[in-house]
C-alpha positions as CSV (number, residue, x, y, z in Angstrom):
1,X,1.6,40.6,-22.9
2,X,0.6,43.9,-24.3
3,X,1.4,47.5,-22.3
4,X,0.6,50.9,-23.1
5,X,4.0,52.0,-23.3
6,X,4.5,49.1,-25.6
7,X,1.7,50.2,-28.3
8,X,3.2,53.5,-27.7
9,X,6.4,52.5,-29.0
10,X,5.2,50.3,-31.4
11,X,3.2,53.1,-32.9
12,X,6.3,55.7,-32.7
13,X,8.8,53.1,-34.7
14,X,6.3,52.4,-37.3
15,X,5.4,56.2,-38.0
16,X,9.0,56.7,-37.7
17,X,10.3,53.7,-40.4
18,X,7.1,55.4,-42.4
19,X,8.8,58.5,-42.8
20,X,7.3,61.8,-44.6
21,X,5.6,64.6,-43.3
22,X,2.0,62.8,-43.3
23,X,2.0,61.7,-39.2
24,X,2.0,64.3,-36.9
25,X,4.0,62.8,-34.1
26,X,2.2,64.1,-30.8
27,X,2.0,60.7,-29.0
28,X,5.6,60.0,-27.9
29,X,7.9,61.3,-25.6
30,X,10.5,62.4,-27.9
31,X,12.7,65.2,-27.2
32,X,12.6,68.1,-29.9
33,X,16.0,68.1,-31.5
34,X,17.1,71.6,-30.3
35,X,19.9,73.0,-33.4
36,X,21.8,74.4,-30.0
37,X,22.2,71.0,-28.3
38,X,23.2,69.2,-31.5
39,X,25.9,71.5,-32.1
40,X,27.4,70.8,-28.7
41,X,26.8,67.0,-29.0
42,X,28.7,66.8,-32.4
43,X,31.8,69.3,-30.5
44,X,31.7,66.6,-27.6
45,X,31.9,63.6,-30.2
46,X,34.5,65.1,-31.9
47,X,37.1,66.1,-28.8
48,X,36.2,61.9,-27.7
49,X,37.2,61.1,-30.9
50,X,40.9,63.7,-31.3
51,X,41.3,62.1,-27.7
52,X,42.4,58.7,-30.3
53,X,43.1,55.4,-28.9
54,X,41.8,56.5,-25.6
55,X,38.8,58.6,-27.0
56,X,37.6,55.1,-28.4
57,X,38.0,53.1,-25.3
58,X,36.2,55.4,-23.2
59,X,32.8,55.1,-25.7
60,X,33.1,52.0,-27.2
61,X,35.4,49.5,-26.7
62,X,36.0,48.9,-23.0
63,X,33.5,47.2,-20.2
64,X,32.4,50.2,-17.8
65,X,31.9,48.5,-14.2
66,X,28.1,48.1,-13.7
67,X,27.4,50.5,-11.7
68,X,29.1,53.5,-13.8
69,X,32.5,55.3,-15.0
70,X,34.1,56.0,-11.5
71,X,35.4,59.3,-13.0
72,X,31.6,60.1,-14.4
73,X,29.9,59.4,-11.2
74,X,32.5,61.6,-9.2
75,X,31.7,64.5,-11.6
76,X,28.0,63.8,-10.7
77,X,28.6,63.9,-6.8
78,X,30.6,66.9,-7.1
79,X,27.6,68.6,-9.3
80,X,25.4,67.9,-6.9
81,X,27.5,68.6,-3.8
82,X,28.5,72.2,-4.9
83,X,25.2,73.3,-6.7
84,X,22.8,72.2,-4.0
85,X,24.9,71.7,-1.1
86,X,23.8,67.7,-0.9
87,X,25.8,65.3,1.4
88,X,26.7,63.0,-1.7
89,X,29.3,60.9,-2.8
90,X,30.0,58.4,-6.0
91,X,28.5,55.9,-3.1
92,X,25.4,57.5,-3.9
93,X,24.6,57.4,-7.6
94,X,24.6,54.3,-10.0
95,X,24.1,54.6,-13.7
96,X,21.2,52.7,-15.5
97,X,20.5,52.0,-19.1
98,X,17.6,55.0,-19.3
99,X,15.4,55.7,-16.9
100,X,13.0,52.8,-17.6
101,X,15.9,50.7,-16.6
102,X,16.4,52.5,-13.7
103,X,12.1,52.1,-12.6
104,X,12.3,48.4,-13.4
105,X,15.4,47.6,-10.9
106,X,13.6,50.1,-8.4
107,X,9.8,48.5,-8.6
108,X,11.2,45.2,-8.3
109,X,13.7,45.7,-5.5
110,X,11.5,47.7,-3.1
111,X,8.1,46.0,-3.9
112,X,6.6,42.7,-5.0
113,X,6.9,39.2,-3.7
114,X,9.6,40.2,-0.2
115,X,12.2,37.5,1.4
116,X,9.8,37.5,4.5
117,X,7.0,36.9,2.5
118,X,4.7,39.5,2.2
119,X,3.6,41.6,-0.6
120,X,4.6,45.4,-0.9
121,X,3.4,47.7,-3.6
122,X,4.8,51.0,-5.1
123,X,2.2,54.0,-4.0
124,X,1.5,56.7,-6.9
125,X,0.5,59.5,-4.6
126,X,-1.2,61.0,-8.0
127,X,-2.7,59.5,-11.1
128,X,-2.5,60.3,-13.6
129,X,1.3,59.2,-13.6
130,X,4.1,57.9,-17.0
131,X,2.4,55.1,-18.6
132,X,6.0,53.1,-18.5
133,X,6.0,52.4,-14.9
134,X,2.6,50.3,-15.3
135,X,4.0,47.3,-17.0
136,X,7.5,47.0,-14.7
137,X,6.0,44.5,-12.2
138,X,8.0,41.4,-12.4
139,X,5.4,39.4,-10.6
140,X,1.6,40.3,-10.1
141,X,-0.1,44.0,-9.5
142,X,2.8,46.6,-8.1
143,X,0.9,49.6,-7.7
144,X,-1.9,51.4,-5.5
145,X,-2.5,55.4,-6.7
146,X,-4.6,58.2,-5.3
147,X,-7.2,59.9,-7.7
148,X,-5.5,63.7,-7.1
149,X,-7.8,66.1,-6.4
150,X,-9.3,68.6,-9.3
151,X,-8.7,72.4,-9.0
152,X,-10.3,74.6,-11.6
153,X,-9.1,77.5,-12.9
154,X,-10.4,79.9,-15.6
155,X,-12.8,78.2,-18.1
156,X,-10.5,76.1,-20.1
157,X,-7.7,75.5,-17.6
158,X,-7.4,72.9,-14.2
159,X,-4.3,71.6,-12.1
160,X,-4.0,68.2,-10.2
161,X,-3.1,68.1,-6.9
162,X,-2.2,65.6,-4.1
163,X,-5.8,64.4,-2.1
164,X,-3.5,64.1,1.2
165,X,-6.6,63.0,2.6
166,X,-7.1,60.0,0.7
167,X,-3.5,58.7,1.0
168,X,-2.8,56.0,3.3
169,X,1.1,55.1,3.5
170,X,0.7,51.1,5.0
171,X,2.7,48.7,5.9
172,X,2.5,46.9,2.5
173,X,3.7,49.9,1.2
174,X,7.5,49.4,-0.7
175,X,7.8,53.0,-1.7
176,X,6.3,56.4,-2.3
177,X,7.3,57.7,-6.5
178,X,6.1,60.4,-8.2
179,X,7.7,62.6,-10.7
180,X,8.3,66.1,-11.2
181,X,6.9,67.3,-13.7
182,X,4.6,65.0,-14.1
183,X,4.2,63.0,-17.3
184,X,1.5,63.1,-19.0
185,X,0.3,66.6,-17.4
186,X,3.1,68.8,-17.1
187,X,1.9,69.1,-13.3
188,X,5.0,70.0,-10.9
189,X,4.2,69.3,-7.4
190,X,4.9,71.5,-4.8
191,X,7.5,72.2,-2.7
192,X,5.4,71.8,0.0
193,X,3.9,68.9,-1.5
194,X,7.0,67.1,-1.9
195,X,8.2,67.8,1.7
196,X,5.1,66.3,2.8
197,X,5.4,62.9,0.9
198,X,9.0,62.5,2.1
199,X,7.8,63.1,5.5
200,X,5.1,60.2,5.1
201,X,7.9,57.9,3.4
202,X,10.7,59.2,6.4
203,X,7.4,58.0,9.1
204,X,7.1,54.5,7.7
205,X,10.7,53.9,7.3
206,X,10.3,53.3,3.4
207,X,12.3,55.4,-0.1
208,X,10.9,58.2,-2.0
209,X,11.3,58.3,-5.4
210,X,10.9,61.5,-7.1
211,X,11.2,61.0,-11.3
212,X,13.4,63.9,-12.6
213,X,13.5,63.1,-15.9
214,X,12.2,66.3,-17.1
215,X,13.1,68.1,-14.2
216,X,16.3,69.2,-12.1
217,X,19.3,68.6,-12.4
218,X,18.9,68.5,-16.4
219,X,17.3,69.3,-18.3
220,X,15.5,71.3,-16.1
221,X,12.5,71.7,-18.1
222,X,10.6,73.3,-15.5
223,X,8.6,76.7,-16.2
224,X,7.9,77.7,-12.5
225,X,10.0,78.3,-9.3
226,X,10.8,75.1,-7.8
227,X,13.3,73.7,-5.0
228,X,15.8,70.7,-6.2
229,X,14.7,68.4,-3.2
230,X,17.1,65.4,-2.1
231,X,17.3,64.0,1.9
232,X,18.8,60.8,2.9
233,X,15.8,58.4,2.4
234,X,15.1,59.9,-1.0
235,X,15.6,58.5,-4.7
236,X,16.0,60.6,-6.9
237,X,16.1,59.6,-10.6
238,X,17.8,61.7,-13.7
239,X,18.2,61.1,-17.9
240,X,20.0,62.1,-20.8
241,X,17.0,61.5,-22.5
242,X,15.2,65.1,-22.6
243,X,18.0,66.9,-22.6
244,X,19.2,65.4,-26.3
245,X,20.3,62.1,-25.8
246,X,17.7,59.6,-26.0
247,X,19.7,57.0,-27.7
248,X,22.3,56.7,-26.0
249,X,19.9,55.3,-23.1
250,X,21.8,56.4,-20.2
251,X,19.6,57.2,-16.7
252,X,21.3,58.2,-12.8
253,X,20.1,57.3,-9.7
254,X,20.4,59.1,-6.4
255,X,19.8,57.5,-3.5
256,X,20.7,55.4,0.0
257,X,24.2,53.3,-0.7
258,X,22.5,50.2,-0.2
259,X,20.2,50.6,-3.0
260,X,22.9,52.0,-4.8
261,X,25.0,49.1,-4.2
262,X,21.8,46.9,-5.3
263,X,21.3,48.5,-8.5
264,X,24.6,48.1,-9.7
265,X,24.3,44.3,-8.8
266,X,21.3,44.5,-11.2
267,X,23.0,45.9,-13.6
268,X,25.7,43.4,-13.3
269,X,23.3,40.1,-13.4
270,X,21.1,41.8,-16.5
271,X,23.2,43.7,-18.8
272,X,26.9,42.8,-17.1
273,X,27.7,47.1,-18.0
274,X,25.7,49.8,-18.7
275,X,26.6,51.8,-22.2
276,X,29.8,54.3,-21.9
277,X,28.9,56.7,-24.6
278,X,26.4,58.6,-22.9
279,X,28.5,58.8,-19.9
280,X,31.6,60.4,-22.0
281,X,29.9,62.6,-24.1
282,X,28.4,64.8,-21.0
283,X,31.2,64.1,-18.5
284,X,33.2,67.3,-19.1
285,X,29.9,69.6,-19.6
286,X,28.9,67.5,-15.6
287,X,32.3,68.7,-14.2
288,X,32.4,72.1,-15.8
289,X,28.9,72.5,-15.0
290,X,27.9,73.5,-18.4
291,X,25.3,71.2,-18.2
292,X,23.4,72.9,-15.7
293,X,23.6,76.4,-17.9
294,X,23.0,74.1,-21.3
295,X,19.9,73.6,-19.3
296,X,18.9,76.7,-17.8
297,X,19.3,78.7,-21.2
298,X,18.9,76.5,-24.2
299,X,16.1,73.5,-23.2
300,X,14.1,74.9,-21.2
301,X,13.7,78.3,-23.1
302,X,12.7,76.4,-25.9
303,X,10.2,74.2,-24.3
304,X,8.6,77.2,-23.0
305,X,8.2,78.7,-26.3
306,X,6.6,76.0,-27.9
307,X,4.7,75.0,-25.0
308,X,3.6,79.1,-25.1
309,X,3.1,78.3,-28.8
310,X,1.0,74.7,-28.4
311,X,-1.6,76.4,-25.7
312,X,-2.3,79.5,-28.2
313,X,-3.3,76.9,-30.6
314,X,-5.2,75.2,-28.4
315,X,-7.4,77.8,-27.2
316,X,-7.9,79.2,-30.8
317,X,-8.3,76.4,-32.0
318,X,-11.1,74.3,-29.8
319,X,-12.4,77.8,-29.0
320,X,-15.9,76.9,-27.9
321,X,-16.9,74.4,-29.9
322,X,-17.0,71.9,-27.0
323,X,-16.3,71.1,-24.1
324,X,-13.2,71.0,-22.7
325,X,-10.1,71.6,-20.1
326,X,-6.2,72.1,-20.3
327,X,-4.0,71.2,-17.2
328,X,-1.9,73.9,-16.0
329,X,1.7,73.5,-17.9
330,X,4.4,73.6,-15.4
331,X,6.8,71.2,-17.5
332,X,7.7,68.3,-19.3
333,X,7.1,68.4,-22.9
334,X,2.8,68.0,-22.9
335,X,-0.3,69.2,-23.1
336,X,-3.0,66.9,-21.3
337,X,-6.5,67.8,-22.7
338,X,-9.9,67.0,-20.9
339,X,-12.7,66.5,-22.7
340,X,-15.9,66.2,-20.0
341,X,-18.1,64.2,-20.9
342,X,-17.0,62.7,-23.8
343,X,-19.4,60.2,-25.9
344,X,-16.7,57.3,-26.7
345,X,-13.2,56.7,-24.6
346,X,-10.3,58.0,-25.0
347,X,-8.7,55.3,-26.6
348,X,-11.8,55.1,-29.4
349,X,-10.6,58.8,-29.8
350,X,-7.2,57.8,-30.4
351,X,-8.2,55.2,-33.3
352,X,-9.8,57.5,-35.0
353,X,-6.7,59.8,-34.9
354,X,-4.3,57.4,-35.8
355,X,-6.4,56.5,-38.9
356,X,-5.8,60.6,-39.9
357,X,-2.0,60.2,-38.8
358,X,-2.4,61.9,-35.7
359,X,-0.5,60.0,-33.0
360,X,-1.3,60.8,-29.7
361,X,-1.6,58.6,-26.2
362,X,-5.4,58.5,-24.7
363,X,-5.8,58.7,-21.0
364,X,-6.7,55.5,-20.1
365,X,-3.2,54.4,-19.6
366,X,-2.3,56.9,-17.1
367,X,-4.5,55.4,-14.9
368,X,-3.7,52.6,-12.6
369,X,-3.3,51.4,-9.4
370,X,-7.0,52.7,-9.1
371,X,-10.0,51.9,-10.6
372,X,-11.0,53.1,-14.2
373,X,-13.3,56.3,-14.3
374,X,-15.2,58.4,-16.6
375,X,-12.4,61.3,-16.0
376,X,-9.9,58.6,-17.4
377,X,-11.4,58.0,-20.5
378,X,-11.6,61.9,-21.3
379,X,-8.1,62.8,-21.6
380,X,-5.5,62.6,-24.4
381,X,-1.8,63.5,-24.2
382,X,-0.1,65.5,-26.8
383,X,3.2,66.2,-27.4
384,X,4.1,69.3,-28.4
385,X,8.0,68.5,-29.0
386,X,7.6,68.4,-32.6
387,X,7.5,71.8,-35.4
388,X,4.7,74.1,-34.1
389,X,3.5,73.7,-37.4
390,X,3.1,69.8,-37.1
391,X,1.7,70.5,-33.7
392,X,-1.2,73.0,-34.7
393,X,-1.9,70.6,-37.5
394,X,-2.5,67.9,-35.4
395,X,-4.8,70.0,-32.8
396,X,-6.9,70.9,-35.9
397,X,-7.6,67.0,-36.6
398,X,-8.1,66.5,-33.2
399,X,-10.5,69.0,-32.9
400,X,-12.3,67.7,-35.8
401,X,-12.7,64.7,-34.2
402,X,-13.9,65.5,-31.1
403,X,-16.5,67.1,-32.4
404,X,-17.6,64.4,-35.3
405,X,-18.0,62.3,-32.0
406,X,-20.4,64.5,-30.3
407,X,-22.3,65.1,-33.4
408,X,-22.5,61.5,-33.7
409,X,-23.9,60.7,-30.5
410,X,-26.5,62.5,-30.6
């Protein structure tokens, strides 16, 4: 069975095995490898691996129990306990192998086919929303979404925003998620807006999730003044992923001690142990709280720089030769363009980029939960992770596109 985040994937590994400097890479989601970070990866590697004997155990050659490193998930408690005053405890938090890891036990526990049963679903409270949830049902459709409400700013620019008015929490509803920021958009919701939706979820008795992975507590890549957010009914959800560490697959989850407790069952029936390396290398940089500073001053500076760097391009580069919107960039590692009105969909658009090695993700798949619309099949998402060079090479190409459609369809 085919998924988005499956072509997506597929697509990244092939341009990857491919090699050269022909693809621009603007489809994936990829963490830029920061010199900075590296540095303090290989320094981290290296005092595991002076550590001898015990060094190699901890990483490699000993079963962690499935719901984490005791010592690694006490460091993460204590984080969170002193930096944001949170009432948490190891009893809290469970490691996951990545964040996709982490959705897939989530979905499937807290909606689907129930012991009584009934049917619950997952409600996206905005779409669009990260293509890799879509696929994680284990049984039929998971999800119901809420088109977000459109608010326009200068002539190129436009933010999404919660339609509070359209959103129904029911009683087939498993769970409120959202993240913050948003991928695909870059959208961060609210502090007020996130009050509100743990309010609903608090109301019907049912978990928030809130998807962190590009947010707090690392690696903070988060360009406005937010609140970290966390009450007893919420689930939170964290990565090494964006903050340099995407292969070692390690994800966190914050939340109630019985779903805790269930997750690290999961763990235990799927996988029998999640992967120690990830868990080792950041451990001291967790305690210390170097992490949080790693975060604060190295990532997220230099997402906002090429983020600063992608939009200039953008603008100068589509200029006025059609038509066409930005979303506001609040975070995450995207731009998410608009194109009203578009002659072909998005995902036409995107063939005819990939055939110029342009690799980005059409719109399409962001959607779901909710009917198809026009505005779904005028949107792309593009990276801007990679060399500013690669990046403004690839918005060129784009551009060119964009317009040999409209000249073509008329």
């Amino acid at each position: 069975m085919g998924s988005g985040i499956g072509a997506l994937m597929e697509d990244l590994g092939a341009a990857l095995a491919a090699g050269g400097t022909e693809v621009k890479m603007l489809g994936g989601g990829q963490p830029a490898r920061i010199p900075a970070m590296e540095e303090v990866w290989r320094n981290q590697l290296s005092t595991l691996m002076d550590a001898g004997p015990a060094g190699m155990a901890r990483i490699a050659t000993c079963y962690d129990p499935p719901r984490g490193n005791a010592s690694f998930l006490a460091a993460v408690a204590a984080l969170l306990r002193r930096e944001y005053g949170w009432d948490i405890g190891p009893e809290h938090i469970a490691v996951t192998a990545g964040g996709q890891t982490a959705f897939y036990f989530l979905f499937n526990l807290l909606a689907g086919a129930m012991p009584d049963g009934t049917e619950r679903k997952i409600l996206l409270p905005l779409v669009p929303e990260y293509i890799g949830y879509a696929g994680l049902s284990a049984g039929g459709p998971m999800f119901q979404s809420v088109e977000p409400r459109i608010q326009m700013f200068d002539e190129h620019e436009f933010k999404y925003r919660v339609d509070f008015d359209s959103l129904r929490v029911g009683p087939d509803t498993g769970a409120i998620c959202a993240s913050r920021p948003t991928n695909p958009t870059g959208n961060v919701l609210t502090d007020s807006e996130v009050r509100r939706l743990a309010g609903l979820a608090g109301e019907a008795g049912v978990p928030m999730i809130l998807d962190n992975a590009y947010g707090f507590p690392f690696p903070g890549i988060l360009f406005n003044e937010v609140e970290p957010f966390w009450e007893p009914h919420v689930v939170l959800t964290f990565s090494l992923s964006k903050i340099g560490l995407p292969g070692c697959r390690t994800g966190l989850v914050v939340g109630p001690p019985e779903i805790i407790r269930a997750l690290g069952s999961m763990s235990a029936m799927i996988g029998l142990a999640n992967p120690n390396l990830g868990q080792a290398v950041v451990q001291s940089l967790v305690e210390s709280g170097e992490i949080l500073r790693l975060s604060r001053e190295v990532v997220m500076p230099y997402y906002a720089s090429r983020c600063e760097s992608a939009r200039a391009a953008a603008l100068e580069i589509f200029g006025e030769r059609f038509a066409w919107r930005m979303h506001r960039s609040e975070g995450a590692l995207f731009l998410w363009f608009w194109f009203p009105g578009l002659p072909v969909p998005a995902e036409m658009l995107y063939q005819r980029l990939k055939r110029r090695n342009v690799l980005v993700v059409p719109g399409e798949h962001f959607f779901f939960g909710t009917p198809q619309t026009a505005h779904s099949r005028e949107c792309l998402r593009v990276s801007y992770a990679m060399a500013p060079e690669i990046v403004r090479a690839g918005l060129k190409i784009i551009a060119e596109e964009v317009e040999a459609v409209w000249a073509e369809a008329k």
